[in-house]
C-alpha positions as CSV (number, residue, x, y, z in Angstrom):
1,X,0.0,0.0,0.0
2,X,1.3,3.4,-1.3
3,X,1.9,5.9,1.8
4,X,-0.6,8.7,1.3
5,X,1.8,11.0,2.2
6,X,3.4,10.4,-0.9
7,X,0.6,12.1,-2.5
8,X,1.7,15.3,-1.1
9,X,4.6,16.5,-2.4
10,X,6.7,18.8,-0.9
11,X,6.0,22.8,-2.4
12,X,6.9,26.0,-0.6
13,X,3.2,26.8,-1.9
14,X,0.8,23.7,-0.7
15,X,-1.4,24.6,2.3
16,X,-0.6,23.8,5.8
17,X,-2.1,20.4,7.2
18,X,-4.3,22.6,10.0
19,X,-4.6,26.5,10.5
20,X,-6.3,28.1,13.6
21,X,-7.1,31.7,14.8
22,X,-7.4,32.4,18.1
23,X,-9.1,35.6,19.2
24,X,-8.2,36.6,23.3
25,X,-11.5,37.1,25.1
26,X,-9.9,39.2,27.6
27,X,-8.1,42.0,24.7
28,X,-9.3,40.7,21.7
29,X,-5.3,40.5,20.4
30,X,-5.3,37.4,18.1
31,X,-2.9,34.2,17.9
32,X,-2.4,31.5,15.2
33,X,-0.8,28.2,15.0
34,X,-0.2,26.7,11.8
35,X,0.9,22.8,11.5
36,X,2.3,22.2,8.4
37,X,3.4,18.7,8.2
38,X,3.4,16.0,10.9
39,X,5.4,12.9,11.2
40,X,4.1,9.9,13.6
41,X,1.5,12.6,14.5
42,X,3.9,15.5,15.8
43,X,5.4,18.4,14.7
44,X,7.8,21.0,16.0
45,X,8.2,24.7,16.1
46,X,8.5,27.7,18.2
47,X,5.9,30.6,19.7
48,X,7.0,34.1,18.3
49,X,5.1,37.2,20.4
50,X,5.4,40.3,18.1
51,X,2.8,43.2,17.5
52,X,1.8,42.6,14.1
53,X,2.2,39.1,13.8
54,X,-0.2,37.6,10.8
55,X,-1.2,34.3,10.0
56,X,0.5,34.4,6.6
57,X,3.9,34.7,8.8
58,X,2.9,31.8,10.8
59,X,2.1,29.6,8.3
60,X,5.5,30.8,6.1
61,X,7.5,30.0,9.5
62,X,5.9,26.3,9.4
63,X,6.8,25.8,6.4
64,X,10.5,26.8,7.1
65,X,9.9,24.1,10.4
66,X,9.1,21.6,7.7
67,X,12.6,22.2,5.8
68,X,14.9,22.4,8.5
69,X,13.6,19.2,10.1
70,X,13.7,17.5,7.1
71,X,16.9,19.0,6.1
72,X,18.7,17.3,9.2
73,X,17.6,13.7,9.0
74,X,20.0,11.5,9.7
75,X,19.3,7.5,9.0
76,X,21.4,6.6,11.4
77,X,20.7,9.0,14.2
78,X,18.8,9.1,16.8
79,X,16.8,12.2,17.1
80,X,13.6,11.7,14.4
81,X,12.7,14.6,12.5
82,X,8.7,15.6,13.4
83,X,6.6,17.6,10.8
84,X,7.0,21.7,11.0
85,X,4.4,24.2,12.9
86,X,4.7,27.4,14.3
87,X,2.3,29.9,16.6
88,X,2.0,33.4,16.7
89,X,0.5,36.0,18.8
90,X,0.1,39.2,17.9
91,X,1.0,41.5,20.8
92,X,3.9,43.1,22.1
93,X,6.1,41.3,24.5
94,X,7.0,43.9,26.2
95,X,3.0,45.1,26.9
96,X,2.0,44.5,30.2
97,X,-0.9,42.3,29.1
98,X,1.6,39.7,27.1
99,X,2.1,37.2,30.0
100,X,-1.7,36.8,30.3
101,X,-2.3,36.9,26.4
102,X,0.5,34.1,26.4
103,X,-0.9,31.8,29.0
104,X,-4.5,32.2,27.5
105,X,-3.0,31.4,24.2
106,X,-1.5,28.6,25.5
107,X,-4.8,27.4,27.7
108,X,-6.5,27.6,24.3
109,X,-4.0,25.5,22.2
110,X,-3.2,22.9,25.1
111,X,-5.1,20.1,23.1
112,X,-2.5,21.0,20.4
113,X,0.4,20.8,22.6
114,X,-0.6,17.9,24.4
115,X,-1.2,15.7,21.9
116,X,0.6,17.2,18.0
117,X,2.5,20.3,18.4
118,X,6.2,20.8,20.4
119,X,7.1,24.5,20.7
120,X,9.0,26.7,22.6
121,X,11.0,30.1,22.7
122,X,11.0,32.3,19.4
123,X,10.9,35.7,18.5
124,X,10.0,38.2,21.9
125,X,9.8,35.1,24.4
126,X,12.5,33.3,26.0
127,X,12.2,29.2,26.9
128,X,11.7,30.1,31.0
129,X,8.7,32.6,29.8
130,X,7.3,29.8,28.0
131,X,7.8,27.4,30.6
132,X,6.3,29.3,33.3
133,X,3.4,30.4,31.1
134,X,2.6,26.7,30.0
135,X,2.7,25.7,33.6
136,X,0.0,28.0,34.5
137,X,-1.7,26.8,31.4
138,X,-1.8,22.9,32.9
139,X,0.7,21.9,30.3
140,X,2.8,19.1,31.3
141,X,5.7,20.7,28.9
142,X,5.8,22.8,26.5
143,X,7.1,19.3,24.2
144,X,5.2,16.7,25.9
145,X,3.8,15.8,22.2
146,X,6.9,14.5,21.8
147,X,7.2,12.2,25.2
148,X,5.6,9.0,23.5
149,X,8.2,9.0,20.8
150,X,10.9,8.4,23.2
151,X,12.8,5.1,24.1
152,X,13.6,6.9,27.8
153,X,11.2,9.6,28.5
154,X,12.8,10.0,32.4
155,X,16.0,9.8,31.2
156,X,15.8,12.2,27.6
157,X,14.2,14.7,30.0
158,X,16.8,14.9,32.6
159,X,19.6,14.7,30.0
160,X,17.5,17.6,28.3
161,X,17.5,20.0,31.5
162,X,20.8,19.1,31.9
163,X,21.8,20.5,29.3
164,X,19.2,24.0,29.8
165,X,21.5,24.2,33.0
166,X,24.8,24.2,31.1
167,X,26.7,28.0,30.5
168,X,29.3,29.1,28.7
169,X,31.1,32.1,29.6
170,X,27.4,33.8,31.7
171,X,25.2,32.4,28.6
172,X,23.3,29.7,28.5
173,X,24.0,27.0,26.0
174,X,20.6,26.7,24.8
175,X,21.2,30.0,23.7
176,X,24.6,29.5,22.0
177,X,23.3,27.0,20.4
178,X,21.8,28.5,17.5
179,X,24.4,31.1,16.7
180,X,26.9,28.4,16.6
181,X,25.1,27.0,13.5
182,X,24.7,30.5,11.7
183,X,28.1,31.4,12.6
184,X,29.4,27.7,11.2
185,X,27.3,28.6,8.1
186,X,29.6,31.8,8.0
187,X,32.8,30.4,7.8
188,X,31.6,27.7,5.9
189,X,30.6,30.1,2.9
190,X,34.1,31.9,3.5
191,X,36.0,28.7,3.4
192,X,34.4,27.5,-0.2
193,X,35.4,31.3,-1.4
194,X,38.9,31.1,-0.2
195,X,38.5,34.4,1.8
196,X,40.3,34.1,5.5
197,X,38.5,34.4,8.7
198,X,40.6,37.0,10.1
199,X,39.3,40.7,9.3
200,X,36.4,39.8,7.7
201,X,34.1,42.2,8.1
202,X,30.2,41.3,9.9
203,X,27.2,43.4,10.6
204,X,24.8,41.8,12.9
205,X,21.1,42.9,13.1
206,X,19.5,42.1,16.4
207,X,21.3,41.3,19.3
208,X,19.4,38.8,21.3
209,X,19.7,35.4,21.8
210,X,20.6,34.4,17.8
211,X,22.5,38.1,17.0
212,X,24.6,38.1,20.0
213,X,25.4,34.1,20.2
214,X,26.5,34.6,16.5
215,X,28.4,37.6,17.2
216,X,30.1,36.2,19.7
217,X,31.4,33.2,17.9
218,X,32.2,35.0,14.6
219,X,34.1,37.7,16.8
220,X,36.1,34.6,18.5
221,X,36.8,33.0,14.9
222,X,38.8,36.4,14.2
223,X,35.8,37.9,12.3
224,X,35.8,41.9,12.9
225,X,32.0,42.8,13.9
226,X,32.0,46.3,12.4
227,X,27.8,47.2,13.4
228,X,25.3,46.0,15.6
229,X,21.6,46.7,15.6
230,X,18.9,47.0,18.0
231,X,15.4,49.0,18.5
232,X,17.4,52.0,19.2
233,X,19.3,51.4,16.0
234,X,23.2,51.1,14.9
235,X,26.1,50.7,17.3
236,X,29.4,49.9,14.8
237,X,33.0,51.0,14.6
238,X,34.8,50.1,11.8
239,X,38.0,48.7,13.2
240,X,35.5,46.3,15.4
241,X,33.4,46.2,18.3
242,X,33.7,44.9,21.5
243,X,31.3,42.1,21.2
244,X,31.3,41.1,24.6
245,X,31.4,44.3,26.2
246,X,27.9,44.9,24.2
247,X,26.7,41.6,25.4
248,X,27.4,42.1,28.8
249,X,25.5,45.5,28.3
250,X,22.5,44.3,27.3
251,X,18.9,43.2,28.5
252,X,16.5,40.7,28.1
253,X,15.4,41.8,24.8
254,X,18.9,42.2,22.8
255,X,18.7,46.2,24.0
256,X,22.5,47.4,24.5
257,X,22.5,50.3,26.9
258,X,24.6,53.1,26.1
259,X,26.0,54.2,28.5
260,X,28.4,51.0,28.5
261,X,28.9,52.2,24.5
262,X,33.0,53.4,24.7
263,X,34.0,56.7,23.0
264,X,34.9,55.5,19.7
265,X,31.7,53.4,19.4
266,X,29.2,55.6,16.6
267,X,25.8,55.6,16.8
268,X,23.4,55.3,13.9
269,X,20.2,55.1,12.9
270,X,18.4,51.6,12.6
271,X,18.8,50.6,9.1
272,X,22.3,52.0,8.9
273,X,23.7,48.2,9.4
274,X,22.4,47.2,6.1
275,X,24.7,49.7,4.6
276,X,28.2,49.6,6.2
277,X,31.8,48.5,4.8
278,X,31.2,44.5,5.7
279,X,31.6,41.5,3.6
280,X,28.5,39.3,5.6
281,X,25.1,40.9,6.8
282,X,23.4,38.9,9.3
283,X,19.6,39.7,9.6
284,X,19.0,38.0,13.1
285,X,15.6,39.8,14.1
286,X,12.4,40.4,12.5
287,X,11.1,39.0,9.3
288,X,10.7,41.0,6.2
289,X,13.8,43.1,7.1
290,X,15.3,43.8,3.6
291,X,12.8,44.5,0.9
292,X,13.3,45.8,-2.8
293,X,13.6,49.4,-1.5
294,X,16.7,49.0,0.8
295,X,18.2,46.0,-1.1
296,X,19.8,48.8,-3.1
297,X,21.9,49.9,-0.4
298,X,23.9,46.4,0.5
299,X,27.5,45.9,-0.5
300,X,28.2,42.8,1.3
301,X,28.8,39.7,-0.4
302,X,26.8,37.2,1.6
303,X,23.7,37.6,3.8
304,X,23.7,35.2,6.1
305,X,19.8,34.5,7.7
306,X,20.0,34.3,11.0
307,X,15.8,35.7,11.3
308,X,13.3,33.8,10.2
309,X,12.2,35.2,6.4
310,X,13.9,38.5,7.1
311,X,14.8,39.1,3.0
312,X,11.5,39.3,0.7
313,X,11.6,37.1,-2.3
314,X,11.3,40.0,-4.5
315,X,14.4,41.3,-2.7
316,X,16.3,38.6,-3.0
317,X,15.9,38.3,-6.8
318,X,17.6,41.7,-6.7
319,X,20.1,40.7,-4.7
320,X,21.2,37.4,-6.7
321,X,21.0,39.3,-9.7
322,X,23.6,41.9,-8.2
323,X,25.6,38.9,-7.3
324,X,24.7,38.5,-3.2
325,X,24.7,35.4,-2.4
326,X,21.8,35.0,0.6
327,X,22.2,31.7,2.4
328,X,18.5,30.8,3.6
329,X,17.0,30.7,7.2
330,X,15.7,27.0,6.7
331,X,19.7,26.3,6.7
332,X,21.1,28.7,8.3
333,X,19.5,29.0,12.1
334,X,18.6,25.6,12.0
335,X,20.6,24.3,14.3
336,X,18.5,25.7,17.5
337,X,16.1,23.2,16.8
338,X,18.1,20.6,16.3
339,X,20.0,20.9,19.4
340,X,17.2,20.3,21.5
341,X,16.1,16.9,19.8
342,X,20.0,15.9,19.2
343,X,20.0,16.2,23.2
344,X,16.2,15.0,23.9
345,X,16.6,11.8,21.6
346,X,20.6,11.2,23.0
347,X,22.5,12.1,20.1
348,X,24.2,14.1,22.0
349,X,24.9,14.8,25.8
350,X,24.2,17.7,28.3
351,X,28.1,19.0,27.4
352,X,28.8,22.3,25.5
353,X,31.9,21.1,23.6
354,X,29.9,18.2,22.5
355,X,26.9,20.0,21.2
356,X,29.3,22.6,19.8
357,X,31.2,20.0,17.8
358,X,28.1,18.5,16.7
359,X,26.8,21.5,15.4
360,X,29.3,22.4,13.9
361,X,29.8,18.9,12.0
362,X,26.3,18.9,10.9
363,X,25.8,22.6,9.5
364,X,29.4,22.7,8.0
365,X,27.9,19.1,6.1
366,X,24.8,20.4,5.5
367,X,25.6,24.2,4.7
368,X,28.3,22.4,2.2
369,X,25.3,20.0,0.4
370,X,22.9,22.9,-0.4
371,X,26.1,25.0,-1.4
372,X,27.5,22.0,-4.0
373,X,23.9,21.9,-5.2
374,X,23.3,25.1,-6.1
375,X,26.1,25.1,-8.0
376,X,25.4,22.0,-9.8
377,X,21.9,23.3,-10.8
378,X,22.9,26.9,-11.4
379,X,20.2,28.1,-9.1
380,X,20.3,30.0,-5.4
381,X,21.3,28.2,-2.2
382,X,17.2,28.5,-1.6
383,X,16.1,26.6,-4.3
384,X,18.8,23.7,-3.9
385,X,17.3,23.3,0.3
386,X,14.1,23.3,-1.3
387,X,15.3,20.2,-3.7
388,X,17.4,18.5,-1.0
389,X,13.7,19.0,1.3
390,X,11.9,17.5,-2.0
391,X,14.1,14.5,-1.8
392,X,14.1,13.7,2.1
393,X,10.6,14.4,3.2
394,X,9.5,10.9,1.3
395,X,12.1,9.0,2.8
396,X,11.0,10.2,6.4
397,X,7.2,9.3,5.4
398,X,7.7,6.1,3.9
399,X,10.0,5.5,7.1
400,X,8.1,6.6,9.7
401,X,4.7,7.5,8.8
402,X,2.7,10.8,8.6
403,X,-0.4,10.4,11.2
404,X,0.7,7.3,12.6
C-alpha cells in the first residue's frame, strides 16, 4: 500500500495540514498556529510574540519548520525529524498584558500541545517565559507531544535539563546553540570562497539570543564585527566592536545600553547596518527586514539569515542578480532546533563542547550539500534546500509515517 503522504509532495506553496485563529476574550489581540506537516503525529516549532504578527507569517514559518527538520535527517541517528508548525501572537512582549495573552494562548492550544505540536521560545519570548506560562496553562511541557516517541522519557528529559543548565562564559548553552550554527554557516561560505577568517568584516542585526550568540562566535573566529543593531538602532565602529562588552551591556530583549557604548563606538540610525563596509550581513531579528527598496543599499557579499524570512523574495531576486549570495534561514539558524532533539533523543549529551562540535559537524555538512547543489543546478542556495527537502521528506514518510 502506497503511503498517502506520498501524494503530497513537498511545495513551498501547498497549504498547511491545519490552521487556527485564536481571538483573546480578555483583549481581543489574536494568535495563530499553523501545523504544516506531521510525522508519527507531531510536529515542531517555536511561539514568536510580536505586535503585528499575521497568520500568513505563521504559516510561512511552518513551512520553514518543515525544511529544517527535514533537512537534518539523519538515518542513522537518533533524534527523528517531526513535521514543521509554528504559533504566533500578535501582541507586544514587552506590553504588560503579554504574559496573560501568552498563558490564555497557550490554555487555548493545550489540546495541540498535548497531543501534535512541540514548541518553545522564538521571537520576543524566551524558553523560561514559556515554561512558566505553560505551567500555568496545565501543560505538562511545552514538548510533551513528543514524550511518546521516546525510548527513555525520564532519562531524555533529565539529559534535556541538563543540558538547559549548562553556561558558557554567563550564557546559556541553549542560547549559544543556535548562533553556533549561523556562525558555522559563516565560515563555511568563507571557506568554499577562499576568503580568510581574520578581518572579515560582519554586521549583525538584532542582538538577542541568535544576533549576540552569532556575534560572539564570529568575533572569536577572528571575524571583525563592524555594526550591531537594536530597537534603538546602529552601534558599529569600523575597526570592530567589542562584542562582549555589548553583550554584557544588554537586556533581556537584545537592547544594549549606552552608557556601556566606549567613545569610539558611533551611533546610527536603525537601518544604517544594512549599509556599512562589511563582507557578511546577518539579519538576526524580525522577518521581512530587507525588501526591494533597501536592497539597493547592500554591498556585502553574503547575507547570512540568521531571522526567520527577514529578506523578501522580490528582494532577493535583486540581490542574486547583483551577485549577493543569501544563504536561507531553513539552513542557516537551524541548528536551535536541532539541538534540543540531538540532546532530547541522545544524540548528543548535556556538554557544550559536545553540542558545539556537533553543530558544527552537521551545519558545515549540511551548509556544504545545499552549497554543492546550487552550483550543480545553477540556481540559489534556496532553491537547492528546497530540492534537498523534496528529496528527504518521502524518505522520512515512507520510514516513519505521517499520522501514525
Amino acid at each position: 500500500m502506497t503511503n498517502p503522504e506520498h501524494a503530497r509532495p513537498f511545495s513551498p506553496a501547498s497549504p498547511p495540514l491545519v490552521s487556527v485563529t485564536w481571538t483573546d476574550h480578555v483583549t481581543g489581540r489574536q494568535g495563530h498556529l499553523v501545523i504544516d506537516r506531521l510525522v508519527r503525529g507531531v510536529s515542531s516549532g517555536g511561539l514568536r510574540m510580536r505586535a503585528g504578527c499575521t497568520l500568513d507569517e505563521v504559516a510561512g514559518l511552518a513551512r520553514g519548520m518543515t525544511m529544517k527538520e527535514a533537512l537534518h535527517y539523519n538515518p542513522e541517528g537518533r533524534y527523528i525529524p517531526l513535521g514543521g508548525a509554528k504559533g504566533g501572537i500578535d501582541c507586544d512582549p514587552r506590553d504588560p498584558e503579554a504574559y496573560g495573552v501568552l498563558v490564555r494562548y497557550l490554555r487555548a492550544m493545550r489540546p495541540y500541545v498535548e497531543r501534535f505540536w512541540t514548541t518553545g521560545e522564538d521571537l520576543g519570548l524566551t524558553q523560561d517565559l514559556v515554561d512558566r506560562a505553560a505551567a500555568e496553562a496545565g501543560l505538562v511541557s511545552s514538548i510533551q507531544a513528543v514524550y511518546p516517541l521516546l525510548d527513555d522519557e525520564a532519562a531524555a528529559r533529565r539529559r534535556l535539563a541538563d543540558a538547559f543548565a549548562v553556561e558558557v562564559d554567563g550564557i546559556g548553552l541553549d542560547e549559544l546553540a543556535g548562533g553556533c550554527g549561523v556562525a558555522e554557516s559563516v565560515l563555511t561560505a568563507l571557506d568554499r570562497a577562499g576568503v580568510p577568517h581574520a578581518g572579515t568584516r560582519v554586521a549583525v542585526q538584532g542582538f538577542g539570543t541568535m544576533g549576540g550568540a552569532t556575534a560572539r562566535f564570529l568575533a572569536r573566529a577572528g571575524l571583525v564585527v563592524v555594526a550591531v543593531a537594536d530597537v534603538k538602532g546602529t552601534i558599529a565602529r569600523p575597526e570592530g566592536l567589542d562584542v562582549e562588552a555589548l553583550l554584557a551591556a544588554r537586556d533581556a530583549y537584545g537592547t544594549v545600553d549606552r552608557t556601556a557604548l566606549r567613545a569610539e563606538d558611533l551611533e546610527l540610525p536603525g537601518a544604517a547596518w544594512l549599509a556599512v563596509d562589511a563582507e557578511v550581513l546577518v539579519p538576526a531579528a524580525v522577518s521581512y527586514a530587507i525588501d526591494t527598496g533597501n536592497q539597493g543599499g547592500i554591498s556585502a557579499r553574503w547575507i547570512v539569515e540568521a531571522a526567520n524570512m527577514p529578506v523578501l523574495p522580490e528582494a532577493e531576486e535583486l540581490l542574486t542578480a547583483r551577485g549577493i549570495t543569501v544563504l536561507p534561514d531553513v539552513v542557516v539558524n537551524s541548528a536551535t532546533n536541532a539541538w534540543w532533539w540531538w540532546t532530547l533523543f541522545g544524540d548528543i549529551g548535556a556538554d557544550a563542547d559536545e553540542a558545539f562540535a556537533h553543530i558544527r559537524r552537521a551545519m558545515r555538512t549540511l551548509v556544504g550539500q545545499v552549497l554543492d547543489r546550487a552550483e550543480r543546478d545553477g540556481t540559489t542556495p534556496r532553491v537547492a534546500a528546497h530540492g534537498v527537502v523534496a528529496d528527504r521528506l518521502p524518505v522520512i514518510a515512507e520510514r516513519f509515517g505521517w499520522y501514525a
